[in-house]
Each structure stands twice: as C-alpha cells, then as structure tokens.
PyMOL commands that place a pseudoatom at each C-alpha (Angstrom):
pseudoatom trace, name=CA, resn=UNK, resi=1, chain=A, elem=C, hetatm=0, pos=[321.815, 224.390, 242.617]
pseudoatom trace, name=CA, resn=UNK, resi=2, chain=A, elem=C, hetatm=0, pos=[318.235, 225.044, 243.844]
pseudoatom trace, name=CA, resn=UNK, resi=3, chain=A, elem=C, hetatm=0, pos=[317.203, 228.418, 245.086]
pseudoatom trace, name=CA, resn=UNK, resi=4, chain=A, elem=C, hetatm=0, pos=[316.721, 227.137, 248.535]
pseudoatom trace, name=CA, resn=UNK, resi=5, chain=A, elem=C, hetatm=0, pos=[320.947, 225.959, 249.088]
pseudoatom trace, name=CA, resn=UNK, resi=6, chain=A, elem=C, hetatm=0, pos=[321.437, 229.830, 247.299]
pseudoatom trace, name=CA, resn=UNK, resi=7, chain=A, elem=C, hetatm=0, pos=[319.475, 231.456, 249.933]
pseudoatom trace, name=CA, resn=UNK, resi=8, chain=A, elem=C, hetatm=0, pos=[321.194, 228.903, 252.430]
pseudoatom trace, name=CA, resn=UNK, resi=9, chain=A, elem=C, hetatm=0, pos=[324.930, 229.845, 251.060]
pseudoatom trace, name=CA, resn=UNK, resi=10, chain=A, elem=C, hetatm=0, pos=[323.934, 233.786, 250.607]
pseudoatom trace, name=CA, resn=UNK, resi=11, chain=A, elem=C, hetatm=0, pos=[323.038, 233.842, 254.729]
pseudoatom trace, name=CA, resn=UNK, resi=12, chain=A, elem=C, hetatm=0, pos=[325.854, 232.296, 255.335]
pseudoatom trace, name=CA, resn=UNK, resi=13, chain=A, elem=C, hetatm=0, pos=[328.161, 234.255, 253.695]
pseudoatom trace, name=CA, resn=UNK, resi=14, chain=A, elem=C, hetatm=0, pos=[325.973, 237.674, 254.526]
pseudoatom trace, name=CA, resn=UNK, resi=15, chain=A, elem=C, hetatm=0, pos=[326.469, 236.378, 258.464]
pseudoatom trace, name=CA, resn=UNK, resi=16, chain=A, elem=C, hetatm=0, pos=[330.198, 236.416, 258.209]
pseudoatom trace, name=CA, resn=UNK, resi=17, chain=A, elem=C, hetatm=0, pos=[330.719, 239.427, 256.604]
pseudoatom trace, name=CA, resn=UNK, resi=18, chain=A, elem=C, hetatm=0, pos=[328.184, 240.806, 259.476]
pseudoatom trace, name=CA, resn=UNK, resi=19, chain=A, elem=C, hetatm=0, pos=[329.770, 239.304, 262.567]
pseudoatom trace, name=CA, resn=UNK, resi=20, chain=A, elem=C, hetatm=0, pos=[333.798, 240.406, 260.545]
pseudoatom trace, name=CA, resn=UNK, resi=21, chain=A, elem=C, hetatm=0, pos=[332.208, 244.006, 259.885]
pseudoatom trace, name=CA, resn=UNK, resi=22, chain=A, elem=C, hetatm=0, pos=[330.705, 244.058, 263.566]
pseudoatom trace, name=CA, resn=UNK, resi=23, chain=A, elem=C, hetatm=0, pos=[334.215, 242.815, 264.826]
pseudoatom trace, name=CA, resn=UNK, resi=24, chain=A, elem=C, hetatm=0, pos=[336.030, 245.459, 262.839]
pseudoatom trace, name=CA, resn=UNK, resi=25, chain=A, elem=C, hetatm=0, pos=[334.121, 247.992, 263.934]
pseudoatom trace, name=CA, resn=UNK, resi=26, chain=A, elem=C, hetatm=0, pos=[334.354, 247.775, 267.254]
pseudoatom trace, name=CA, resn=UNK, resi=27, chain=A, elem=C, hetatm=0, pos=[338.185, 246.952, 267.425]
pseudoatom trace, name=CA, resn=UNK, resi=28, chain=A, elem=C, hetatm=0, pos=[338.606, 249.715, 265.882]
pseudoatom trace, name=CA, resn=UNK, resi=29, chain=A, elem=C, hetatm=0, pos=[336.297, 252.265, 268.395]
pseudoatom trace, name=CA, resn=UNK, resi=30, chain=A, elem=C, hetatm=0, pos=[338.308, 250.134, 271.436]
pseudoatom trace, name=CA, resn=UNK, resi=31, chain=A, elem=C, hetatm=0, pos=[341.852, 251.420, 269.469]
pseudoatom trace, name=CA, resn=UNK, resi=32, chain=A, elem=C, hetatm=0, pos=[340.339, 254.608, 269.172]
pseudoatom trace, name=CA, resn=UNK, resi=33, chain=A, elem=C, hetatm=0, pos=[339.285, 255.202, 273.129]
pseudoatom trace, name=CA, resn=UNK, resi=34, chain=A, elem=C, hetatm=0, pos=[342.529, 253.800, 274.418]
pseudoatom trace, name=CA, resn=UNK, resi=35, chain=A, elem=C, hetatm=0, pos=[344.719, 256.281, 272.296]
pseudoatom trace, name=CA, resn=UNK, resi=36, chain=A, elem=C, hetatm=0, pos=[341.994, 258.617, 273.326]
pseudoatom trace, name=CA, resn=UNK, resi=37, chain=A, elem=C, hetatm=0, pos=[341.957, 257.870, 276.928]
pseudoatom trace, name=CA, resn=UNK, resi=38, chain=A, elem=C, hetatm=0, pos=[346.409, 257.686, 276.991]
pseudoatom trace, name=CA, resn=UNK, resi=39, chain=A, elem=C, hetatm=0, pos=[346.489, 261.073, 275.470]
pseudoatom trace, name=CA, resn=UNK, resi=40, chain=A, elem=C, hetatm=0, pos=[343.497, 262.570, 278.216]
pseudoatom trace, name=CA, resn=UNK, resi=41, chain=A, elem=C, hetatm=0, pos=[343.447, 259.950, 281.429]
pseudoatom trace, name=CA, resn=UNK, resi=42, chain=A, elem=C, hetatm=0, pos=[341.006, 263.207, 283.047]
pseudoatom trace, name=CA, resn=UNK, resi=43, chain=A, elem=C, hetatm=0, pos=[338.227, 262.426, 279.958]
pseudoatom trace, name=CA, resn=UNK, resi=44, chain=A, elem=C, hetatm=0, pos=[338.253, 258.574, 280.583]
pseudoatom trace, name=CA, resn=UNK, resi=45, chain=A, elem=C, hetatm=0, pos=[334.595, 258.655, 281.821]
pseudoatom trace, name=CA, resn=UNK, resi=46, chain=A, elem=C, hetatm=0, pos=[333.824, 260.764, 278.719]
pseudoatom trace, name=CA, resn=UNK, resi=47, chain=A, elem=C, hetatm=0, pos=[335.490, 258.425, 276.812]
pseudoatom trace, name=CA, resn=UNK, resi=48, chain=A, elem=C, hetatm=0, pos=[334.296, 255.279, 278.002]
pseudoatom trace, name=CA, resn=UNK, resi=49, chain=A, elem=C, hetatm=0, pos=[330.590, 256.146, 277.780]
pseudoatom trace, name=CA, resn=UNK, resi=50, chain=A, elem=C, hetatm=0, pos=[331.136, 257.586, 274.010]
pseudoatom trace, name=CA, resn=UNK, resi=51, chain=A, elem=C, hetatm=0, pos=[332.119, 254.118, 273.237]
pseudoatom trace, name=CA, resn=UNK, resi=52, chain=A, elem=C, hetatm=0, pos=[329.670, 252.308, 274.910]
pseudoatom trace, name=CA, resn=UNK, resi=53, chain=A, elem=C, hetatm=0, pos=[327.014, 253.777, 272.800]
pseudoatom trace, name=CA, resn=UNK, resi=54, chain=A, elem=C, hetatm=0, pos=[329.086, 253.333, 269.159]
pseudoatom trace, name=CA, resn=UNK, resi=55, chain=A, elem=C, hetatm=0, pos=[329.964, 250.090, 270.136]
pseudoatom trace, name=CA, resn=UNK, resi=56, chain=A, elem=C, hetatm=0, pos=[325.816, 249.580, 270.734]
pseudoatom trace, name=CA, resn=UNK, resi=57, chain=A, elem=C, hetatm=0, pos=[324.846, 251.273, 267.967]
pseudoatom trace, name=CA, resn=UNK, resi=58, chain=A, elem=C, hetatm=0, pos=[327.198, 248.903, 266.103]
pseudoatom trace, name=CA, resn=UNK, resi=59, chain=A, elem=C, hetatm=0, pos=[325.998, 245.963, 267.442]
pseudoatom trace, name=CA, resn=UNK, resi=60, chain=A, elem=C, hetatm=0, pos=[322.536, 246.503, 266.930]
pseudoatom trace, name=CA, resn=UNK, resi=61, chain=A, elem=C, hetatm=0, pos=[323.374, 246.868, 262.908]
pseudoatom trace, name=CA, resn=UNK, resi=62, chain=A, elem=C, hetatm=0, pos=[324.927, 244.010, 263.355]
pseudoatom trace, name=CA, resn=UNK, resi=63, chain=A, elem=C, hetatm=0, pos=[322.083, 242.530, 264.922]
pseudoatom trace, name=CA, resn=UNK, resi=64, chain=A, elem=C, hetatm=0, pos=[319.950, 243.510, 262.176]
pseudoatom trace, name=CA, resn=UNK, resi=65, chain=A, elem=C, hetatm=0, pos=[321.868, 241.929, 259.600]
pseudoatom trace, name=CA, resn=UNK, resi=66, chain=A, elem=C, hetatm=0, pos=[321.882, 238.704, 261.089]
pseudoatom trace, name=CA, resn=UNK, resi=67, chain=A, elem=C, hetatm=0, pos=[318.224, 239.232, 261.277]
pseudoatom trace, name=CA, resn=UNK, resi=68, chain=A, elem=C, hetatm=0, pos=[318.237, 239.458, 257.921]
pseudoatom trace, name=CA, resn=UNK, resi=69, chain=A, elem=C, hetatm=0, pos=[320.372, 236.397, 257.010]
pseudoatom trace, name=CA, resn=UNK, resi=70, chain=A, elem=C, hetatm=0, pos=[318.325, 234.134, 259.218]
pseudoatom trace, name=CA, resn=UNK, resi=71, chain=A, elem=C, hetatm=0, pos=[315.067, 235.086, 257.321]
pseudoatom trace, name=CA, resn=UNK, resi=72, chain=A, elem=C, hetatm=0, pos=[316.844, 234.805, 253.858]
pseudoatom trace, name=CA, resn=UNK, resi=73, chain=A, elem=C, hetatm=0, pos=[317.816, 231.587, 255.394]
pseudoatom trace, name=CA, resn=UNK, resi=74, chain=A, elem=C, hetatm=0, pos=[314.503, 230.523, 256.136]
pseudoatom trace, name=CA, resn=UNK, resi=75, chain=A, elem=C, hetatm=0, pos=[312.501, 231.662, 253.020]
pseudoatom trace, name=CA, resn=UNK, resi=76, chain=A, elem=C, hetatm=0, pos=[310.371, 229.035, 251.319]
for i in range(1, 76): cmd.bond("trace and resi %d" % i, "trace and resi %d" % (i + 1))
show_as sticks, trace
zoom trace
C-alpha cells in the first residue's frame, strides 16, 4: 500500500469518527436540555440558548477535524 491510499484510508476513517463524535455530542446536549427544560419549563430560554452555543462550539471542532482529514487527504 502506498503512502498516498494510507493518507486516503486515515481521512476517511478520521472523518467518521469526526462526523460519529460530532453526532454524539450533540445528541447528547439535545437529551440534556429536554430533561433540563421538563424539569424547569420557566428556564427554557436559558436553556435553549446554552445549547445553541455547545452545540456550536461542537460543531466547529468538528469542523476542524474534517479540515484536517481533507488536507491529510490531499497531501502529496
């Protein structure tokens, strides 16, 4: 196996563990705000604007590591 279909298999396998990781993640801050937000319906906007901002914060990790498996993907 050349290094080039290495770096090919390593980004993809990198990109699904970001985009499971990312998925994870943000099921489980959605879980979190709904038990959250059944427990305190009065703290919903709280709530709801906490996990706008993890989920973002996720996403842009996420972001970054696809970033990073598309230029491992592209090396020469």
């Amino acid at each position: 196996m050349t290094s080039l279909a290495l770096a090919y298999l390593a980004a993809g396998i990198g990109a699904g563990l970001v985009v499971i990781g990312a998925g994870y993640g943000i099921g489980k801050i959605a879980s979190a705000a709904m038990d959250a937000s059944g427990r305190n319906p009065e703290a919903l906007g709280n709530i709801r604007t906490s996990m706008i901002i993890a989920a973002a914060l996720i996403e842009g990790v996420a972001l970054f590591g696809l970033v990073t498996c598309v230029l491992l993907a592209i090396k020469s």
